[in-house]
ZAVEXFI-284098 format. One record per residue (C-alpha): residue in one letter; chain; x, y, z. Coordinates in steps of 0.25 Angstrom, whole numbers. Layout:
! ZAVEXFI-284098
(A; A; (X; Y; Z))
...
//
This chain:
! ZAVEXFI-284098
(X; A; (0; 0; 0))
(X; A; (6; 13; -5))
(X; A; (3; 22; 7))
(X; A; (2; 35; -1))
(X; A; (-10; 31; -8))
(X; A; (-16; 30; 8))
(X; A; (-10; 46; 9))
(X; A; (-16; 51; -2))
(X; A; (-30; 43; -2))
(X; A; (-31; 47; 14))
(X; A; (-29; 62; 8))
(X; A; (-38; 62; -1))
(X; A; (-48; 58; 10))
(X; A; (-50; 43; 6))
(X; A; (-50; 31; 13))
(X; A; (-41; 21; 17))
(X; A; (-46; 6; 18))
(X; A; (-45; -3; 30))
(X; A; (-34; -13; 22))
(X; A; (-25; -1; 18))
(X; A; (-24; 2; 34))
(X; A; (-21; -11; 37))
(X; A; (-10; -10; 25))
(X; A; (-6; 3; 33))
(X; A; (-5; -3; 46))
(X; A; (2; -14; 43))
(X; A; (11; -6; 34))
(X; A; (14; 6; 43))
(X; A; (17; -4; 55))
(X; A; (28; -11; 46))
(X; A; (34; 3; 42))
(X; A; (32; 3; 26))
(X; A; (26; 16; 27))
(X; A; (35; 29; 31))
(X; A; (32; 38; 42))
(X; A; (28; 50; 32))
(X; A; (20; 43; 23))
(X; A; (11; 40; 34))
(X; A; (10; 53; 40))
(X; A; (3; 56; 28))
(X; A; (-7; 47; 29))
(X; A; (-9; 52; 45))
(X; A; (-9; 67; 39))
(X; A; (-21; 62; 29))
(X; A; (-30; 54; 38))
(X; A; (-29; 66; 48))
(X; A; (-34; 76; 38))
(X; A; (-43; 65; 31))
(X; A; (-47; 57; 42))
(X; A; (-52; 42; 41))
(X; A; (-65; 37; 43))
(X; A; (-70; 27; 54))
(X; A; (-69; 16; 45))
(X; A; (-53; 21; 40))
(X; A; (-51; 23; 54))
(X; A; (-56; 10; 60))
(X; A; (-47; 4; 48))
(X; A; (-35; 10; 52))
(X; A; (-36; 6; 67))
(X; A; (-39; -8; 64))
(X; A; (-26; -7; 54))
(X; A; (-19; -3; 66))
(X; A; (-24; -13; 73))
(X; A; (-20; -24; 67))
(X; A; (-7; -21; 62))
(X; A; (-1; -25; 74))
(X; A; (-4; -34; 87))
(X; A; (-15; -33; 98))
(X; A; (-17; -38; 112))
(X; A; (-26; -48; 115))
(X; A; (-33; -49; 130))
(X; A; (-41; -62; 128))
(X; A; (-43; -68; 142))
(X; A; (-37; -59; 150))
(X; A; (-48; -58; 161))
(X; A; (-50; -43; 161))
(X; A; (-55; -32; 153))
(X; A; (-44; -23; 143))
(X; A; (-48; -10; 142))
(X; A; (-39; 3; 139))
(X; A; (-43; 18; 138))
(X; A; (-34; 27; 128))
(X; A; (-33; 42; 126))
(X; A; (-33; 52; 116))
(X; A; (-22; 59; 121))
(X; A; (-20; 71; 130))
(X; A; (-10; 79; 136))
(X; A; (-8; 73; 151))
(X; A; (-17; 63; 149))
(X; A; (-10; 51; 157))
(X; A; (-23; 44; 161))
(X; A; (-19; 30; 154))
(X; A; (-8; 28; 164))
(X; A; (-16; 29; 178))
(X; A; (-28; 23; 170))
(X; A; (-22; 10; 165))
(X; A; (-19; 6; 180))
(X; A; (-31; 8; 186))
(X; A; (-40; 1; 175))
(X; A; (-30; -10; 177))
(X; A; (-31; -9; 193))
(X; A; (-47; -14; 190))
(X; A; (-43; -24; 183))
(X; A; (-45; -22; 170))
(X; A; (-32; -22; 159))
(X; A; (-28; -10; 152))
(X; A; (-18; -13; 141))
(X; A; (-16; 3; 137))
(X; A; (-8; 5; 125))
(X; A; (-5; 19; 126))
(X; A; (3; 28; 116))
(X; A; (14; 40; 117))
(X; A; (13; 55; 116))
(X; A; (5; 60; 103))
(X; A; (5; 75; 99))
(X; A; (3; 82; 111))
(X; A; (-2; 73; 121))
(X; A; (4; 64; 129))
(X; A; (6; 48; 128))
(X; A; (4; 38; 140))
(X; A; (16; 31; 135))
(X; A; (26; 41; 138))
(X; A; (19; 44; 150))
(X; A; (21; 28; 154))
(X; A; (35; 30; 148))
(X; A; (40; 39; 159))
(X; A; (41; 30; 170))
(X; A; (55; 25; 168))
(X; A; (56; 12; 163))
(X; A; (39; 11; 159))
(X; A; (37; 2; 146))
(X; A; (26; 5; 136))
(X; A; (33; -3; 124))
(X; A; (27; -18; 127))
(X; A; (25; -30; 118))
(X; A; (9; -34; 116))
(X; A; (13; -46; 125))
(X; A; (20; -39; 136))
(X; A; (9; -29; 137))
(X; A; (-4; -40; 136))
(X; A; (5; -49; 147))
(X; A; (6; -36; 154))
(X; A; (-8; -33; 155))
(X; A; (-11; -46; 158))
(X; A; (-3; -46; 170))
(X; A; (-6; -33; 176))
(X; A; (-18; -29; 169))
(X; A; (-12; -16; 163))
(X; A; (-2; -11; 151))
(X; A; (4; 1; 147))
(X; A; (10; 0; 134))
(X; A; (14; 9; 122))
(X; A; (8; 2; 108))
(X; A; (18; -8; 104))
(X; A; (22; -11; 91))
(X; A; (12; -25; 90))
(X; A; (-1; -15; 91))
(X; A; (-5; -6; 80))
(X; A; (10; -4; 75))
(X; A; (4; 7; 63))
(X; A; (-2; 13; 74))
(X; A; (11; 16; 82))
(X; A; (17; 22; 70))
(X; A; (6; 32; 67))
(X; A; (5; 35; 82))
(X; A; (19; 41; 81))
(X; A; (17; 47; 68))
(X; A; (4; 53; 70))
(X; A; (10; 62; 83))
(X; A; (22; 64; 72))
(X; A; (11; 71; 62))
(X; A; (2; 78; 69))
(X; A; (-11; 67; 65))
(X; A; (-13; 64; 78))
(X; A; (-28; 70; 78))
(X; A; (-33; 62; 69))
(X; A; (-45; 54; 74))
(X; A; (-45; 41; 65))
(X; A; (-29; 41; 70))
(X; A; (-31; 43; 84))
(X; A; (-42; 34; 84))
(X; A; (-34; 21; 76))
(X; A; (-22; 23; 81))
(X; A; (-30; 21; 97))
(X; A; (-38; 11; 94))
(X; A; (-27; 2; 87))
(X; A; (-19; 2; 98))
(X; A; (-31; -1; 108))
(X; A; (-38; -10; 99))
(X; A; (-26; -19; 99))
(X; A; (-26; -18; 116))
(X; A; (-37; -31; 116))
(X; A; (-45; -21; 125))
(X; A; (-60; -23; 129))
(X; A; (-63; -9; 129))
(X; A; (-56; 4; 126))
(X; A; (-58; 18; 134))
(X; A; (-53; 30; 126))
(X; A; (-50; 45; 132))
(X; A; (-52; 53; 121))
(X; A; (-45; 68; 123))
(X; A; (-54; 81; 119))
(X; A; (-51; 95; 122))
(X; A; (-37; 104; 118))
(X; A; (-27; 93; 122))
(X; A; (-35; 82; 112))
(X; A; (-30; 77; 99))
(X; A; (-45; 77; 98))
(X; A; (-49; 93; 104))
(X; A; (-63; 94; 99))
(X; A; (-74; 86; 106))
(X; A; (-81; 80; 94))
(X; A; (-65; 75; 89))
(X; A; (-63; 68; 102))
(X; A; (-79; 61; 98))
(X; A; (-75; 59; 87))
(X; A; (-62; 50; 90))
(X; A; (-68; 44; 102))
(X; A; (-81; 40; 94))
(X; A; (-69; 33; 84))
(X; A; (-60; 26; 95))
(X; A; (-73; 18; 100))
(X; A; (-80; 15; 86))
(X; A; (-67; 8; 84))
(X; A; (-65; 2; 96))
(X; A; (-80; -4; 96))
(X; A; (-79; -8; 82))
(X; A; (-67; -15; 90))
(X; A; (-73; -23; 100))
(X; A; (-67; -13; 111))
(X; A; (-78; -5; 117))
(X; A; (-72; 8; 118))
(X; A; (-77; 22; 127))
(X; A; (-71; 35; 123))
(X; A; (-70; 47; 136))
(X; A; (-67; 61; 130))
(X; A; (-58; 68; 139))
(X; A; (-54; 82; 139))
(X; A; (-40; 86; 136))
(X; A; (-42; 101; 137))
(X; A; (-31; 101; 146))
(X; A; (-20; 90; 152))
(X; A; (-24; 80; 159))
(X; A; (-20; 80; 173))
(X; A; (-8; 88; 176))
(X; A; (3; 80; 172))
(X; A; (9; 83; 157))
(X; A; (21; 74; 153))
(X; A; (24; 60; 153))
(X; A; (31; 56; 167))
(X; A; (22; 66; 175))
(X; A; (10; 61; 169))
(X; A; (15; 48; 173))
(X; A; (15; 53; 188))
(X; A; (1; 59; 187))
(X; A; (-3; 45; 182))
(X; A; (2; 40; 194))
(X; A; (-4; 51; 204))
(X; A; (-19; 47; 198))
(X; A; (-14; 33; 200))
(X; A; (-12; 35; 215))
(X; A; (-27; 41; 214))
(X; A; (-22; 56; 214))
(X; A; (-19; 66; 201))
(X; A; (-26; 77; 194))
(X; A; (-42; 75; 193))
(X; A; (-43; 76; 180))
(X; A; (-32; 65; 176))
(X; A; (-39; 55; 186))
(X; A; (-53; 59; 181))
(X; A; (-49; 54; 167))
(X; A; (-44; 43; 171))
(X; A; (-55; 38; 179))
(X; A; (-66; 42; 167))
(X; A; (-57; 33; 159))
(X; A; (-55; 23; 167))
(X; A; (-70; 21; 170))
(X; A; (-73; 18; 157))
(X; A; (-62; 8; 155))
(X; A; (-68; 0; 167))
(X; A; (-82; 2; 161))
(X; A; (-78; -5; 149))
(X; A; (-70; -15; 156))
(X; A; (-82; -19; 163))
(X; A; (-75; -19; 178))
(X; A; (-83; -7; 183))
(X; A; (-101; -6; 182))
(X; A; (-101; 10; 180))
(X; A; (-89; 21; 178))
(X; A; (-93; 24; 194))
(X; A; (-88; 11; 198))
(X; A; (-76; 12; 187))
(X; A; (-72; 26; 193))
(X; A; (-72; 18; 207))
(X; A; (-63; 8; 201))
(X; A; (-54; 14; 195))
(X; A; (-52; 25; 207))
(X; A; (-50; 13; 216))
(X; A; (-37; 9; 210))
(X; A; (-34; 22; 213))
(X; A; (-37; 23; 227))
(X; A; (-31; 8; 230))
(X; A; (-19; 8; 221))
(X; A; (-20; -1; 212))
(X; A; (-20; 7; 198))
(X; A; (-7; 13; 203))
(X; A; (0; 0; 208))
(X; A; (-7; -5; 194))
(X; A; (3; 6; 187))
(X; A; (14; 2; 195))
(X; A; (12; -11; 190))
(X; A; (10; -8; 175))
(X; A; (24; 1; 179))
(X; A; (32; -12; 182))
(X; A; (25; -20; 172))
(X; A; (31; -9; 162))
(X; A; (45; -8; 166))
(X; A; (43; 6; 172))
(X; A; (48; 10; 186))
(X; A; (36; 7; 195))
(X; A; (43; 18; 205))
(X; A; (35; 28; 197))
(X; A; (23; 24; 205))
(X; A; (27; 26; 218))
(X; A; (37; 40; 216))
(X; A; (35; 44; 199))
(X; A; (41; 56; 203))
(X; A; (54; 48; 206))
(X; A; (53; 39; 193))
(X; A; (48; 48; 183))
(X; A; (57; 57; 173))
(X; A; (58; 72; 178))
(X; A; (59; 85; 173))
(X; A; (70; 93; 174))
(X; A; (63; 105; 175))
(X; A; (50; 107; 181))
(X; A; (44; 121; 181))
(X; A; (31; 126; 187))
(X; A; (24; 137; 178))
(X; A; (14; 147; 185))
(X; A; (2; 155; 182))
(X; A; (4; 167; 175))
(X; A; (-10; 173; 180))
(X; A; (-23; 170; 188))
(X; A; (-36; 165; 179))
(X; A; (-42; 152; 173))
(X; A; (-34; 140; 168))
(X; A; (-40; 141; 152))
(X; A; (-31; 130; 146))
(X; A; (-22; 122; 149))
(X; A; (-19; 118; 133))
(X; A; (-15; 102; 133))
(X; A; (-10; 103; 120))
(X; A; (-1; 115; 123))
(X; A; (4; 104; 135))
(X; A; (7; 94; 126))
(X; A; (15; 101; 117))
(X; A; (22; 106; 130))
(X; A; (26; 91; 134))
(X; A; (31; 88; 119))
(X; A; (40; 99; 120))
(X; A; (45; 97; 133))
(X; A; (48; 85; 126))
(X; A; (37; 75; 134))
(X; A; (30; 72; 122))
(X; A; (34; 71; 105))
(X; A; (35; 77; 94))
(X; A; (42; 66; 83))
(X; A; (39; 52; 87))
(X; A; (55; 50; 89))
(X; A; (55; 60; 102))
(X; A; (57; 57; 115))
(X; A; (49; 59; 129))
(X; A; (54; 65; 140))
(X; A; (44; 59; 151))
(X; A; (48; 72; 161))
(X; A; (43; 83; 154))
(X; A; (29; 90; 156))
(X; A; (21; 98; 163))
(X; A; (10; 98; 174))
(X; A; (-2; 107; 173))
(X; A; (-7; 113; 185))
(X; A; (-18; 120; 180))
(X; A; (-32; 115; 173))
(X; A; (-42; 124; 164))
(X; A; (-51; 132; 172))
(X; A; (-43; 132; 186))
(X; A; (-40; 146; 193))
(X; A; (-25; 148; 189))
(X; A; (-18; 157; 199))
(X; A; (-5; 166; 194))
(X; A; (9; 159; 201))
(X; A; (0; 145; 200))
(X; A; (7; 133; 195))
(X; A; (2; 129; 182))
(X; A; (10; 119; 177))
(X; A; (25; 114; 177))
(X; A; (34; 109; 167))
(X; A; (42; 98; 167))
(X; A; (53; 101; 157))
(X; A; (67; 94; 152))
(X; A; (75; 107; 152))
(X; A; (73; 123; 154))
(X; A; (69; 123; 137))
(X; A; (58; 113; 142))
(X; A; (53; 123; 154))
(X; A; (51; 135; 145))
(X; A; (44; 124; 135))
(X; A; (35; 121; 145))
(X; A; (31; 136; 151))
(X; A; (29; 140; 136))
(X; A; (18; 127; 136))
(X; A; (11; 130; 148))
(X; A; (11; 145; 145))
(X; A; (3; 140; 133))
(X; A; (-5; 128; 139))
(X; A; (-9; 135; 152))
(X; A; (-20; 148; 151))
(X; A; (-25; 155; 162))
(X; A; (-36; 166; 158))
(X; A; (-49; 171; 165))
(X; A; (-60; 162; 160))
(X; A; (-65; 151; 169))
(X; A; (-71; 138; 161))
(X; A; (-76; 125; 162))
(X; A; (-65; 116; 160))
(X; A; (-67; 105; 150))
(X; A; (-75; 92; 154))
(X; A; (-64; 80; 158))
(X; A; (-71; 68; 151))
(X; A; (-81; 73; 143))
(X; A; (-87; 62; 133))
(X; A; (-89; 47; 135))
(X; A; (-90; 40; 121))
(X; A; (-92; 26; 118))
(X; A; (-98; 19; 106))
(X; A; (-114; 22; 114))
(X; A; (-110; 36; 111))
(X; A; (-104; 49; 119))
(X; A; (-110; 54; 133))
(X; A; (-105; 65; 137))
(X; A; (-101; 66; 152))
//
């Protein structure tokens, strides 16, 4: 298959048949097409689109171009929950604990930093020592022995989409819904699960901003995972600002661990709870999201989603001291600078995308796919929209490499962070609950 013709037919707003993805997948995976050929082809299905039946196509393509895990006789439910993407959105690494602490397994295949936002990860790839790069095998003998996995997808599952993972970020095509919404479902499809929870971002920070997007790709996600055989319930949930206060990979890490030991900023724990209900909902361990809620703050309150986390740690090659004293195991900062208020008034943005950018160029995230992290650098963010700021009040601190990093970082927040006059609502947490029944808003 010549894939130029593909280019050209995709630009000219045709279609492209189920058999040529497989030819595609298959192809891409083994490396016969270059890097630049195919960023063509992202360029033109982000400005054409696909339809569903295009779409479907190309997840399944991705699917079965590469291996899959298989929980047959297992004795438990396998559910997972995946997000969008957000900026301080650390909610899978708490989350995967505590659903596994009720006895349910959670095999999450999570994925790395994309355009701005972060990626779970490099979060999990700040404890010294962690290891997100397991076989199939050792991650399905893993959950088979402690009920929980975090992994990074391996080359056996959807190997075209690891490929276009990194080269979408590389091209700016991230936005694309028939993209997002494959290159998801391939990898979570190939997970064996019995049901699937996504967290779909809206608001200023989202890939998807505008409400009727985030529906729209929500709506997508679960058609295919029905169509599937993986019953599959969608939460919209507001990335008008970071989540929680952390922003940066090793000190997301530790305010993952502060909402495992029940504590942690309201918001951060508030997601993770909503999420997590409807994980045990379709898991069929809890009767109602009250008795979910209950359950899942339980292993809380008890410590068993944290001494869950502490064996995921050891399962994982990572340094289980981080649970006990993160502050001694973690990567620092060289420099850590507090920034203050410039005036009294209304917190009217704290701009997540502007934050983003800030963690990139501090060099926490990428801008090729051949950079490096630097787990250390960051910033926490004191303030939220619609709080009374005070003049001389802390707003934020940056976590930076070197003094060139510092003034990077005030520039950001001087940018992110805008105190004015006018008092608003702030925008609603979990807004929407969509499943194939429809949408209720909440």
């Amino acid at each position: 298959m010549h894939l130029i013709d593909l280019i050209a037919r995709k630009r000219d707003g045709g279609r492209v048949t189920p058999a040529e993805w497989r030819t595609f997948a298959v192809d891409y995976a083994a490396g016969h097409y270059p890097d630049y050929q195919v960023a063509a082809l992202l360029m033109a299905i982000f400005f054409r689109g696909l339809d569903d039946e295009e779409g479907y196509a190309l997840m399944e393509a991705m699917l079965t171009s590469g291996g899959r895990l298989d929980f047959t006789g297992l004795g438990r439910p396998v559910i997972d929950k995946h997000s969008t993407g957000g900026v301080g959105d650390k909610v899978s690494i708490p989350l995967a604990p505590m659903i596994a602490a009720c006895g349910v397994a959670v095999p999450m295949m999570s994925g790395r930093g994309l355009g701005h936002t972060g990626g779970t990860l490099d979060k999990l790839e700040a404890i010294p020592g962690f290891n997100t790069r397991l076989s199939l095998a050792e991650a399905k003998a893993q959950v088979e022995r402690i009920g929980c996995v975090l992994i990074g997808q391996t080359a056996e599952i959807a190997p075209a989409d690891k490929k276009l993972y990194a080269l979408r970020d590389a091209t700016a095509t991230v936005e694309a819904i028939p993209l997002i919404a494959a290159s998801i479902m391939s990898k979570k499809m190939a997970e064996g699960l019995n049901g699937l929870v996504l967290d779909v971002k809206t608001g200023a920070g989202a890939f998807m901003p505008e409400m009727d997007r985030a529906l729209t790709l929500a709506r997508t996600m679960i058609a295919i995972g029905e169509r599937q055989g993986c019953p599959t319930v969608a939460l919209l949930t507001s990335m008008e600002h970071p989540l929680g206060v952390a922003c940066g990979n090793a000190l997301e890490i530790e305010e993952s661990l502060d909402i495992l030991r029940g504590a942690g900023p309201t918001d951060t724990r508030e997601v993770t709870l909503a999420l997590g209900a409807e994980m045990l909902l379709l898991a069929k361990v809890a009767p109602d999201r009250g008795a979910a809620r209950a359950a899942l703050e339980e292993t809380l309150s008890d410590g068993r989603a944290l001494a869950k986390f502490r064996e995921i740690v050891v399962a994982q090659g990572g340094d289980p001291r981080v649970v006990d004293d993160p502050q001694a195991v973690l990567p620092k900062a060289r420099e850590q600078v507090v920034v203050f208020a410039t005036r009294s008034g209304i917190v009217q943005r704290v701009a997540p995308r502007v934050i983003g950018r800030g963690i990139i160029a501090l060099g926490g995230g990428r801008t090729t796919m051949e950079d490096a992290v630097d787990p250390s650098v960051g910033f926490r963010i004191l303030v939220r929209p619609g709080q009374h700021a005070t003049r001389g009040q802390p707003i934020a601190t940056i976590y930076a490499r070197d003094a060139a990093g510092v003034e990077a970082g005030k520039a950001c927040i001087a940018e992110a962070i805008v105190i004015g006059e006018e008092a608003f609502e702030p925008a609603k947490l979990v807004s929407h609950r969509v499943s194939a029944e429809g949408v209720q808003e909440l």
